[in-house]
N, C-alpha and C positions, 0 to 999 in steps of 0.2 A: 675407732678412728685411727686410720695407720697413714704413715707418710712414705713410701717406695723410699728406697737410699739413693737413687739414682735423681730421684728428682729432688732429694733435699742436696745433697751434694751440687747439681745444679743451682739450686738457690744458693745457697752459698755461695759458689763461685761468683756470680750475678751481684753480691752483696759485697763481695772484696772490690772485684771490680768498681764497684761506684764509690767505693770509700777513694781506691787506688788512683783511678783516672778523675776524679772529679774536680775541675777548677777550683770552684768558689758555689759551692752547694750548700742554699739557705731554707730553711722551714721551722715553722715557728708552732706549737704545740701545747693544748691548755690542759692540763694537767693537774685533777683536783685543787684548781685554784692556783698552780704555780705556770707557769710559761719556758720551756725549755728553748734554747736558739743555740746552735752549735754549725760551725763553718766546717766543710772536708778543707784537707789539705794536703797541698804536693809534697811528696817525697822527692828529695835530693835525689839527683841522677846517679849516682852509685848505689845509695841505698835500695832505690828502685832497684836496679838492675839484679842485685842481689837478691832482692823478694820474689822478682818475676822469674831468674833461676830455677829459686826454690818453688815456684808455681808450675815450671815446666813439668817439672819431677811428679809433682802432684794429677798434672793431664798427663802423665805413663803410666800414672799409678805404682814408682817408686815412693811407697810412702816412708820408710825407713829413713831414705838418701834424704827428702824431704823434711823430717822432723830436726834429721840432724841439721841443717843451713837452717831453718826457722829459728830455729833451738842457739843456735850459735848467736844470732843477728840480733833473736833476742836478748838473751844477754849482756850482749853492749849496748842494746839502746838504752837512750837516755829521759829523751818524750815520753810523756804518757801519750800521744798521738800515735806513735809506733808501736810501741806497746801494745795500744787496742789492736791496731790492725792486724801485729803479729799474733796477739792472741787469737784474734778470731781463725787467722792462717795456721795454728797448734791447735786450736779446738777441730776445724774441718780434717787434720791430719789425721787426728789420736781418734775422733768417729769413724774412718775409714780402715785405723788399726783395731777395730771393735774393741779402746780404750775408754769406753762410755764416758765413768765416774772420770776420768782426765778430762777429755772433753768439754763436757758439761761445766767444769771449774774453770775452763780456759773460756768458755762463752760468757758464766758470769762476770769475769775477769774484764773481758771487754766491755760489758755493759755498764758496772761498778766503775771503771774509769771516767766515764760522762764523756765520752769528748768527740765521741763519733758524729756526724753530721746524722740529723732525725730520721732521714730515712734510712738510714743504714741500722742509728742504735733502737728503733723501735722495732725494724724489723726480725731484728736479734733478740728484741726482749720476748716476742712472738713466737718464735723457733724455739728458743727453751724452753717455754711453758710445752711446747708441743714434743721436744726430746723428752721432757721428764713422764709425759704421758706414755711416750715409747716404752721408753726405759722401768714401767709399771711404777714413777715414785708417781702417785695421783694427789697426795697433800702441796706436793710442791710445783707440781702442773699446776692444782688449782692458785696457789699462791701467786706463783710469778703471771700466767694467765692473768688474773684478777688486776694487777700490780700493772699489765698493759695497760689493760681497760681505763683504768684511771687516769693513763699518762698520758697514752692517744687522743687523736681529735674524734670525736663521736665519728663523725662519718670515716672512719676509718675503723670503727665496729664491724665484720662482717656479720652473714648468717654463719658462716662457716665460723667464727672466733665461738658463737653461742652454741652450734653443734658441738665443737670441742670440750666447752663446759659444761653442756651438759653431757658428755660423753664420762667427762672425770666424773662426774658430779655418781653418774651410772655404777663407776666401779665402787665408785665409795657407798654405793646402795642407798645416796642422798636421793627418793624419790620424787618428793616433794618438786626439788629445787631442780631437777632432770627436766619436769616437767614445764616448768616456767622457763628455762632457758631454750628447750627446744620451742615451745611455740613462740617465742620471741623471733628463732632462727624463720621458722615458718613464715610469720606473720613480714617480715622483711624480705622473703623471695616471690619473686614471679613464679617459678616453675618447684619447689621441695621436692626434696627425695624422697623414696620409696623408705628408705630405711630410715629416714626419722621419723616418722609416722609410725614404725615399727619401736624404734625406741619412745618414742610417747604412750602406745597402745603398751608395749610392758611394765612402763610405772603406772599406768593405771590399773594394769593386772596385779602387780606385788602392790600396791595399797586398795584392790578391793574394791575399786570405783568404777563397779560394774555398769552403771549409765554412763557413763565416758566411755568407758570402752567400747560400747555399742556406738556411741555419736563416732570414735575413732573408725571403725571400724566399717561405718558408712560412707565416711571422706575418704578412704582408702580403697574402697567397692570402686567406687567414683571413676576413682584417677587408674585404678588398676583392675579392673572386671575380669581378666584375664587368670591372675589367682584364687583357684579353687579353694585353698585352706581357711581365705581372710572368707568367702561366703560360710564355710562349715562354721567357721566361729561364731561370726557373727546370728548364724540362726540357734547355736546351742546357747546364745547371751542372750537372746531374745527367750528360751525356755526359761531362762534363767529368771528372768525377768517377768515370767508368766505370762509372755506375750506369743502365747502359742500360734496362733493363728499366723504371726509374723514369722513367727521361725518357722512354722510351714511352708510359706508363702516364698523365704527367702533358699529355704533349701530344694524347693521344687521346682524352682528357675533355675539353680545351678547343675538339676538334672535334666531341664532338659534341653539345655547346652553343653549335654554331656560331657558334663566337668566332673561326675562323682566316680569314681576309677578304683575306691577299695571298698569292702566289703562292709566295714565299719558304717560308712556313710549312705550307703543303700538300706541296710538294716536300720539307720536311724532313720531316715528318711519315712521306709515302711512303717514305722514303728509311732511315730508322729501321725500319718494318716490313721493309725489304728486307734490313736485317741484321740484326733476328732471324729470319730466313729464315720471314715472313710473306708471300709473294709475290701472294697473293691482292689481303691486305690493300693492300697497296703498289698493285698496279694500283686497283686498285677506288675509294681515294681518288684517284690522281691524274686517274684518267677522268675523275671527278667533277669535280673543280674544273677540267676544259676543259671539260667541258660546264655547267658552273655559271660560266663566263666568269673565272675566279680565273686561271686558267692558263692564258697561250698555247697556244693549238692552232699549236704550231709542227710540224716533222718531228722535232726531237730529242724532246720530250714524246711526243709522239704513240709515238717508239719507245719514251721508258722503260716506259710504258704497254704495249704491245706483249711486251716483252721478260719484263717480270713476269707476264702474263698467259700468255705461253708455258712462264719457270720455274713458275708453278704450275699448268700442264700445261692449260691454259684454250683449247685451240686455234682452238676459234670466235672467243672474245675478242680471240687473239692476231694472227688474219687478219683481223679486221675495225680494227683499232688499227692494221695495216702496212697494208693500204690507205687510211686516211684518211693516213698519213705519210708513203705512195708517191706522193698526190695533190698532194700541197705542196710532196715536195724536188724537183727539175730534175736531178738524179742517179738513176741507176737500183738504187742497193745495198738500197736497202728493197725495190723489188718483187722484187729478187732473191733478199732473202732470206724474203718471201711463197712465190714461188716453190719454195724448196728444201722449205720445209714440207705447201707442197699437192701436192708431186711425192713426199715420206712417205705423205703420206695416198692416194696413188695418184690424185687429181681431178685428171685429165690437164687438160681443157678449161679449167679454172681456171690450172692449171700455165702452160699454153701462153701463156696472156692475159698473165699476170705476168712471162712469160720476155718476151714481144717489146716489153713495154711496159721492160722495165730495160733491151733491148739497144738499143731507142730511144734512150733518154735516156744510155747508158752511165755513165762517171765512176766505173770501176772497172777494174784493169788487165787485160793478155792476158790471162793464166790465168784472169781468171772470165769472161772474154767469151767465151774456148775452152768453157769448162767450160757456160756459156748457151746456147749451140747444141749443146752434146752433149745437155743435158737437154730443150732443146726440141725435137731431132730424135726425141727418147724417149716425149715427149709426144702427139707426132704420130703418132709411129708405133704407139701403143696407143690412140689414135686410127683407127687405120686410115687416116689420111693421109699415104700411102706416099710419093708426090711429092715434100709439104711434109718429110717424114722426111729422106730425101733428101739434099734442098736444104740443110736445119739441119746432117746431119751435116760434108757438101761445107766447108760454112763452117770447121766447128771443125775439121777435120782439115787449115785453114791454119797453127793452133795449136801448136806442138809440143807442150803438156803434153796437150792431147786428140786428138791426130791418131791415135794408137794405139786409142784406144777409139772413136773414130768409125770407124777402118776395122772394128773388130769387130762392130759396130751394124750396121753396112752389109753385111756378112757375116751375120749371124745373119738382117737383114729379108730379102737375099733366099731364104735357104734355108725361112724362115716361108713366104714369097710362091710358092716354090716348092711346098712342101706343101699349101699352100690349092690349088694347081692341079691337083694331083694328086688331091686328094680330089674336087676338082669335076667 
């Protein structure tokens, strides 16, 4: 909570003024049981004149030329009446000469004296709680704060005094009592901000009170639907919470009001449909955001993509997703595992491409390099490229785990090749 200097320095001015000009200014104020009444009172025409002087100086913003006539005027007064007023006129000086600790001792000074008319001296007890919050003292904000509270007339509590405390209450890492004072603020406004709602939702985060912070997080959906990050949270609270379904539900609204803009959050998104066993869903956004530029077109994407597009049985999808991620790794185990799929669907000629393009690059061990040349000698050989059959099997039966089934391949082509000849 920050106060501009321009607009407290306004307040201020606002606050002399009603001490300075005010007839016969009366209010009367209950105060844990005690009643304050204090009258303002005219300054003698010289004296005046002198103050307002030194007030000119102050709207030039000679604050120097100004401290010294204060400072002077002070010193012969006699009143504690002048006094207060003078202080509070060396307090707004020495804040404008970034004399804070002066300041601050000059405001108490006015207050300590009692003799300001109520609206004036309450309003100054208010301002110091909220200088000392400036000023990071947060024990003595809270202090003097609290020390209003008590004096004031209740309706003269805002929401704003309770945002203030719980603002101090925040740095002092009191989360508890943050809590309690902001929904007090809350519960007392028509319209609440955005940002206490956010300071509510973080002490519920630092103390752990993961159902609150879901409940927060839903009144703040509410009022602000507009922010993407309060939906991301709220659906990884709902995981949290093992209320999967919800956190599905609430992050796949926010995509498709295409609020989900990084990569992070597409990937959670697909990764959520992948455990409710959505496999469609899952591929079909993550495609989207590499080809909507959200998500790297790396190899590992490109297979998660791939992989869900095969669990839900997508196989055109699934071959076209391993060759754009066969295009990119420098390893051969994507096209190999293209390969395994197109050698199911029996499309030798594809098969074969996939096989020599992963024993290229290999980066996968003997057993599948054995197993690469069995199935491309298989290729070949329903193919009717008996040679290149051959040659693929020749390889893998270097292999021990495929040397037994390449000499059976090699067996079976030529008794096939024998029977073509026979017949011809």
């Amino acid at each position: 909570m920050c106060i501009p200097r321009n607009q407290f320095m306004s307040c201020l001015l606002l606050a002399l003024a009603m001490v300075m000009l005010s007839g016969h200014l009366q209010a009367q104020a209950s105060a844990c049981g005690q009643d304050r009444e204090k009258n303002a009172r005219s300054l003698d025409e010289p004296t005046w004149k002198r103050v307002n002087d030194a007030f000119e100086d102050v709207n030039e913003e000679l604050y120097d030329l100004a401290h010294e006539k204060f400072k002077r005027i002070y010193d012969r007064a006699r009143g504690d009446y002048l006094k207060a007023v003078l202080s509070q006129a060396l307090a707004q000086v020495q804040w404008a000469r970034s004399d804070f600790d002066s300041s601050l001792a000059y405001f108490e000074q006015a207050v300590e004296l009692d003799v300001l008319p109520n609206p004036t001296h309450f309003a100054l007890m208010y301002q110091i709680a909220q200088l000392y919050y400036m000023n990071e003292r947060y024990d003595e904000s809270l202090d003097r704060l609290e020390l209003w509270m008590c004096k004031v007339l209740p309706e003269k509590i805002t929401a704003a005094s309770w945002v203030l405390k719980a603002s101090i209450h925040a740095q002092n890492k009191d989360w508890k009592d943050v809590i309690a004072s902001i929904e007090t603020a809350i519960s007392m406004s028509e319209a609440p901000k955005e940002s206490w709602y956010q300071l509510k939702l973080a002490s519920h985060f630092e103390l752990e009170q993961t159902p609150q912070v879901a409940l927060t997080l839903e009144t703040i959906i509410e009022n602000w639907p507009q922010k993407k990050n309060y939906w991301v949270q709220l659906s990884q609270i709902y995981y949290k919470l093992q209320r999967e379904q919800e956190a599905l539900s609430v992050i796949a609204l926010a995509y498709r009001r295409n609020m989900l803009d990084k990569q992070s959050d597409v990937m959670y998104l697909s990764n959520l449909y992948s455990n409710r066993d959505v496999p469609f869903k899952a591929a079909q956004v993550l495609q989207q955001g590499i080809e909507d530029g959200i998500v790297e077109a790396s190899t590992k994407n490109w297979t998660m993509v791939s992989d869900a597009w095969y669990a839900a049985e997508e196989m055109e999808n699934a071959l076209a997703g391993y060759a754009q991620a066969g295009k990119i790794s420098a390893e051969g185990k994507i096209d190999l595992r293209r390969a395994y799929i197109l050698v199911d669907m029996e499309r030798w000629g594809e098969a074969a491409e996939a096989l020599k393009a992963a024993l290229e690059k290999r980066g996968f061990d003997d057993k599948k390099i054995g197993e690469a040349y069995l199935l491309l000698g298989m290729s070949e050989f329903y193919l009717e490229n008996y040679s290149s059959a051959s040659t693929a099997w020749g390889r893998a039966g270097k292999y021990p785990k495929s040397k037994k089934a390449a000499g059976q391949w090699m067996n079976h082509m030529r008794e096939e090749r024998n029977r073509k000849l026979a017949q011809n």
